[in-house]
N, C-alpha and C positions, 0 to 999 in steps of 0.2 A: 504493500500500500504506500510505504514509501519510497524515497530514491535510492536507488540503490547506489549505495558506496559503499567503497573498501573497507573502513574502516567502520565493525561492528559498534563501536563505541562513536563513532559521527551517528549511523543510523539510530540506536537510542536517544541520543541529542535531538533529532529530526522529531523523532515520534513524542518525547516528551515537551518540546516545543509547540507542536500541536495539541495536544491536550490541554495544554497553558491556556490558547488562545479557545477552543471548545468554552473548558470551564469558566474563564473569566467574563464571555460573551455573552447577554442578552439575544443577541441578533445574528446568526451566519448570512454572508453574503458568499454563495458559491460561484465562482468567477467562470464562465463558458466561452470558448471560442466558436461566434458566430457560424465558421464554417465548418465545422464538426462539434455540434453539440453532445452529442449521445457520446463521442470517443470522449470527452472533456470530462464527463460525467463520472464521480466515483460514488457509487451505490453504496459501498461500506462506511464512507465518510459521512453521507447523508444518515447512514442508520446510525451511525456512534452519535451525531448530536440530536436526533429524534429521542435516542434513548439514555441521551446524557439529564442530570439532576439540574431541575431549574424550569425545566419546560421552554426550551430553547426554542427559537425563531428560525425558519431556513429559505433564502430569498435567494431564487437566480437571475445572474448578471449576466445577459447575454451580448460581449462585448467584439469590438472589433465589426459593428456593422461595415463600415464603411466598406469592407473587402468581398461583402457578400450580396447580390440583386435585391432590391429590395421586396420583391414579392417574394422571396426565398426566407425573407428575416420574419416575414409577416405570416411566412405556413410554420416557421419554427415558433414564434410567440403562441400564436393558434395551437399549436400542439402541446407544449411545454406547461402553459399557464390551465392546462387539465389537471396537472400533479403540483404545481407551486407558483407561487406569483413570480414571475419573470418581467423583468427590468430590461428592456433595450439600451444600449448604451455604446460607445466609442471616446477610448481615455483620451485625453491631448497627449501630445507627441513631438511639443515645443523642447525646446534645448534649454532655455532661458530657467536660472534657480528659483525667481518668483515671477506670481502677475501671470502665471498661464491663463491662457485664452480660453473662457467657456463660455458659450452660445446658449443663448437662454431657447430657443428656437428650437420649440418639439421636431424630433429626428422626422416623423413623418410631414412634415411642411417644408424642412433644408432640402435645396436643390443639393443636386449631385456634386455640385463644385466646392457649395460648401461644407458638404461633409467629406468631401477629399482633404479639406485643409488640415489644419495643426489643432484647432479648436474641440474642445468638449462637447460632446452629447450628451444629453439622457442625463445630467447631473440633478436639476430642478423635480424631474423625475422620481428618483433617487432618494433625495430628501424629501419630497412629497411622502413616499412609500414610508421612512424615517419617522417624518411627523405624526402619519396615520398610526400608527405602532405605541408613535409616545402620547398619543391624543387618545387613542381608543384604550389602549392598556392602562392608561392615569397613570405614567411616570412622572414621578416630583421631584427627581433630580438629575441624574444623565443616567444613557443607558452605553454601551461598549459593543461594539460593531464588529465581530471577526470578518477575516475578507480570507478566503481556505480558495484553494486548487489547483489545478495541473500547474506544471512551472512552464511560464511565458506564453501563459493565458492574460497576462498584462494588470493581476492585483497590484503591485505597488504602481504602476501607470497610473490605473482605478485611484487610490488613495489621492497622490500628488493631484492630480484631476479634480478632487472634492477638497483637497487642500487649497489647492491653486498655487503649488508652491514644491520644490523636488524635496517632501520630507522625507522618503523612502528610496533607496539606491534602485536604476531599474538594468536590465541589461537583456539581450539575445540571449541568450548562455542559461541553461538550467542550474540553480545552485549559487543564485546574486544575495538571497534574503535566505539568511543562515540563521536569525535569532528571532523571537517575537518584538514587533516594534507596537510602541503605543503612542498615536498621533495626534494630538487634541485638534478636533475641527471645529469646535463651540464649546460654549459652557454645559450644551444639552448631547454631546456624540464625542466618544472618543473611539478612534479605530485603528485595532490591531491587525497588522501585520503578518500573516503565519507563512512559514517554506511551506514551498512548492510539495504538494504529495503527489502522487503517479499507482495506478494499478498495480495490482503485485504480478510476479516473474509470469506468469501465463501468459501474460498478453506482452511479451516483449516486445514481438513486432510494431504493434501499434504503439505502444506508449517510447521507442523512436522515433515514429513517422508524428508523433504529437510534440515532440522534443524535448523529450523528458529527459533523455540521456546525452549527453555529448557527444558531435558524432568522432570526434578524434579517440575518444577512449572502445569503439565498440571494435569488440574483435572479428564478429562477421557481420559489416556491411552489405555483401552481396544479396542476403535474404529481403532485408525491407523492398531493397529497389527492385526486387522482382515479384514484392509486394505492389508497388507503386507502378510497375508495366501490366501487373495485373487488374487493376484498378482504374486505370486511366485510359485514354483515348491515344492508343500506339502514333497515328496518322500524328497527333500533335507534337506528342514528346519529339519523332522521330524530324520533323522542324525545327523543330528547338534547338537540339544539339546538331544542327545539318547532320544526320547519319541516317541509313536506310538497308534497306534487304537483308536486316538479323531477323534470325528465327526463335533465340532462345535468347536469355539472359546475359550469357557470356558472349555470344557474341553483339548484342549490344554495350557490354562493356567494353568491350577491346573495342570498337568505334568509335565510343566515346575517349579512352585514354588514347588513342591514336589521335582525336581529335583538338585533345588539350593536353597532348604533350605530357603524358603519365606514361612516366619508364622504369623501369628498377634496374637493375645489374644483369648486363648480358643485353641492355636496349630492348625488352621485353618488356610489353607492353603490361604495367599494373591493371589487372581489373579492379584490387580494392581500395586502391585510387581514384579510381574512375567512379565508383562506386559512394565514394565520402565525397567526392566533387558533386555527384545528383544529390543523396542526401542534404549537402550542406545547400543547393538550391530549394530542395524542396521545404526542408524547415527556416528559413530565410524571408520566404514566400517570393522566391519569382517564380515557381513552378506556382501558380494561382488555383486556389481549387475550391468547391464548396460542396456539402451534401444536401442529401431533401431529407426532410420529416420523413417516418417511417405510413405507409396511408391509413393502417388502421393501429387506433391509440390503447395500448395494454398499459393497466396503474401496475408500477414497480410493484415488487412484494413488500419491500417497507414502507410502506405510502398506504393508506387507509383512507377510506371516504371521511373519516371523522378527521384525519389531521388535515384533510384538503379542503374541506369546512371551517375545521378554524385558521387556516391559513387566512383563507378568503373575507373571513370576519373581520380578523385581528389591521390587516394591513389596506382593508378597501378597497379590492380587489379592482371591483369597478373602474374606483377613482383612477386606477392603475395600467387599467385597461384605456380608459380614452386617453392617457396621455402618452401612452404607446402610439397609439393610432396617430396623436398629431404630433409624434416624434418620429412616424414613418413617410407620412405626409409631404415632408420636409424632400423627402428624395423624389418626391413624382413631379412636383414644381421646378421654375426653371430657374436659371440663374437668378440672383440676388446682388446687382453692385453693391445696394445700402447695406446690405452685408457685413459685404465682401468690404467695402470703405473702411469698416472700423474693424477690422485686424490691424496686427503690428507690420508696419510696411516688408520689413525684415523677413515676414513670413512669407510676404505677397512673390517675393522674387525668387521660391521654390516654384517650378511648377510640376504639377503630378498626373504622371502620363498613365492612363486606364486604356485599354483595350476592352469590348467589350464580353463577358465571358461567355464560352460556346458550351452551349449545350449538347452535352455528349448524345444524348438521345439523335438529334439533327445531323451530328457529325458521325455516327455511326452508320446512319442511312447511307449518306452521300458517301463512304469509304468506296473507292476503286483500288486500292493495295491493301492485303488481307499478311499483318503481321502474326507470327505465330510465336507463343511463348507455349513451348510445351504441347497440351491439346488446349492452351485457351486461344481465344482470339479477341485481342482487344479490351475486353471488361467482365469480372465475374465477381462474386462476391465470394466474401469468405466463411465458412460455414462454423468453423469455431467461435464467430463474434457471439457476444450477447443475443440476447431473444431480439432484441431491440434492430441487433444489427448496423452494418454498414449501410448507411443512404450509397444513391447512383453519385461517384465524384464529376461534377462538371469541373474541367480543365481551361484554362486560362493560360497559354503559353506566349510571353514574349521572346521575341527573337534576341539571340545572344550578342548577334554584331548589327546592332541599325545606323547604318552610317548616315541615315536622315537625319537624326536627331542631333542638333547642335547642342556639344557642351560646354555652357560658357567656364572662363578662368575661375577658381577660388583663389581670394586674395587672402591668402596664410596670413596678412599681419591682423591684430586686433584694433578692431573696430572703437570707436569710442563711446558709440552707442549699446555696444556693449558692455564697458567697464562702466556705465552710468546706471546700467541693471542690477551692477553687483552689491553685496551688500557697500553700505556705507562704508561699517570700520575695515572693508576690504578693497573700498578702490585703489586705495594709497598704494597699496601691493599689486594691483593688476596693474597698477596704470606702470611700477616699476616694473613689472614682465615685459608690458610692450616694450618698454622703452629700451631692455634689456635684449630683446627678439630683433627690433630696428636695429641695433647696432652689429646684433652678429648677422645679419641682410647685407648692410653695408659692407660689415666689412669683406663677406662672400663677394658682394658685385667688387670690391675693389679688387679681390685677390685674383675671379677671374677676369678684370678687365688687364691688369698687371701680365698675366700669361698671354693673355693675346697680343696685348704690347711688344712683347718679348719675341711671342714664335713673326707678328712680323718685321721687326726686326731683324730677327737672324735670317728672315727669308730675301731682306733687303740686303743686309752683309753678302749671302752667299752669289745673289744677282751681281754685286759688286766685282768679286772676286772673281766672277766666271767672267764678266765682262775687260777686267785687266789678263787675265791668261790668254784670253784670246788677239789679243793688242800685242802681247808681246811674242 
């Protein structure tokens, strides 16, 4: 159920970390990635706070819209909010320590553009769900929010997001939030913190493909991605990496490490290189992907019609429900300049390139090349998942070299607009970095404009020379 590390004595730390944050919590917010909710889902963790002392709260955060269609986000709330009140939402994803950007603008009214940006969704939301809790339940003094799940489902994002401010470390990488942190967001919420938990050893395969594990530490690579050629739409992958006419696994690996230059000793092409080069696309997200709801709705075995009752009492389910609706709303609408005007201009000059994503069903018809992994072809499910199972993954592949796309310079030195974000008692210090950064520039540009001096120079001496030999 948790991460697996080496070290027995890290995994007890992990687990009793958790528990920290269970008991000391009023409220669970279990944190889901939009595009695989069901794999995000840990059933044993749900049942430990249903059956932990207190009479615990359990609320899911269904995050990271932005990367998923939005009639896709709105058959998984439809679905999910059968078993618990589900929260739509997308963390900010600003760089900046404070002042992060959050959009008060229910997600279903934000055009596309603006939920592609840096800004917060679903927060007002959020604390809507919060107040209802502390309104209906007559809390008279603060209640304690855990925020529990998969690692780099984006909890401490979540936090900073409702902080408005980086009070939690975030990172790619499974294994960033090692201790319970405790965050005061008011006098009335304070919200902890907990590591990353993950499925236990059965489901190894998927709980890689969710990145739960680091892919440099996995010893066999080769299985997931032949998870992920199974699963996906071959015609696209096989795009993506410009490679074509493998039949099995292996030989799309060697394609690919032929492709990007994975060799070992003897100039033999690495396949489990090639292998940690897909994976590290695919948990990364440029391989783009999302699932469907499952079509017909089974209540987990820990879930009971009577806690899905008072779920629904306690936090105003309703209430919850239409601010979803015009937090999805937000995406069917069009552009918004008035917006889009009051972001940080700093923001404005990212821009975020989407394609839109294909629906494997469509691309499956139109296939004229019929790739073979084994006896499948193309897409199958896997029959060891949960009852719940694998949704169909729609695929989303951008091309690896697009030489359309223009990328402008990054100017490495520090901004000033930046050192005026930072705290106060720390400008004095930044503004000594830049000024520290500016000199060793210079003195680069002078060292190499000094050698170029130099070589033409001596290319003038040697003109010189060649021209007197020849005279005499």
């Amino acid at each position: 159920m948790f991460p697996q590390l080496d070290d027995e004595a890290t995994r007890k730390a992990y687990y009793k970390e958790f528990r920290k944050v269970v008991e000391y919590s009023d409220v669970i917010l279990e944190v889901l990635d939009a595009r695989d909710p069901l794999g995000c889902r840990c059933f044993q963790m749900e049942e430990t706070v249903l059956q932990a002392e207190g009479n615990k709260k359990l609320v899911l955060i269904l995050n990271k819209i932005d990367l998923v269609p939005k009639e896709v986000v709105e058959k998984w709330l439809e679905y999910l909010r059968n078993e618990l009140p589900v929260v739509a939402f997308k963390a900010s994803t600003q760089h900046q320590v404070k002042n992060l950007n959050r959009c008060s603008v229910p997600v279903d009214q934000a055009s596309e553009s603006l939920l592609k940006s840096k800004a917060c969704f679903g927060a007002e939301n959020l604390m809507r769900v919060l107040g209802n809790y502390c309104r209906l339940g007559e809390v008279r003094t603060h209640i304690r929010v855990g925020v529990v799940g998969l690692p780099n489902v984006g909890k401490s994002s979540l936090i900073n997001s409702l902080k408005r401010s980086r009070a939690c470390s975030v990172g790619a990488v499974p294994g960033v939030t090692k201790f319970m942190q405790e965050v005061y967001l008011d006098k009335f919420i304070r919200l902890l913190d907990a590591p990353g938990i993950v499925p236990g050893p059965n489901s190894e395969v998927g709980t890689i493909l969710c990145n739960c594990i680091r892919v440099q530490k996995l010893a066999d690579p080769v299985t997931p991605v032949e998870t992920i050629l199974q699963r996906c739409n071959l015609e696209e992958i096989s795009s993506y990496y410009g490679v074509s006419g493998f039949q099995t696994t292996e030989h799309f690996l060697t394609a690919v490490a032929h492709r990007l230059g994975k060799k070992k000793k003897g100039g033999i092409y690495s396949q489990e290189q090639a292998a940690k080069a897909v994976l590290a696309d695919w948990v990364s997200g440029k391989i783009s992907f999302y699932t469907l709801p499952p079509s017909t709705h089974t209540l987990p075995a820990h879930l009971s019609a009577e806690i899905v009752k008072e779920m629904t009492e306690v936090f105003d389910i309703e209430d919850t429900e239409q601010a979803n609706e015009d937090t999805m709303e937000c995406l069917a609408t069009g552009e918004s300049d008035e917006l889009l005007g009051d972001m940080d201009p700093l923001e404005m000059e990212i821009k975020w390139l989407h394609s839109p994503m294909v629906k494997i069903a469509d691309a499956m018809e139109n296939k004229t090349t019929v790739y073979k992994i084994g006896d499948l072809t193309g897409y199958c499910t896997n029959p060891n998942r949960h009852q719940m199972g694998w949704a169909k993954r729609n695929v989303d592949l951008h091309p690896r070299n697009n030489s359309s796309v223009d990328v402008c310079p990054v100017d490495r030195r520090p901004m000033l607009q930046r050192i005026m974000e930072t705290d106060p008692l720390q400008q004095g210090q930044a503004l000594a970095s830049a000024l520290k950064n500016k000199k060793k520039l210079q003195k680069r540009t002078d060292k190499l404009a000094s050698k170029l001096s130099d070589s033409m120079m001596s290319a003038l001496d040697l003109s010189g020379n060649a021209d007197d030999s020849a005279g005499d």
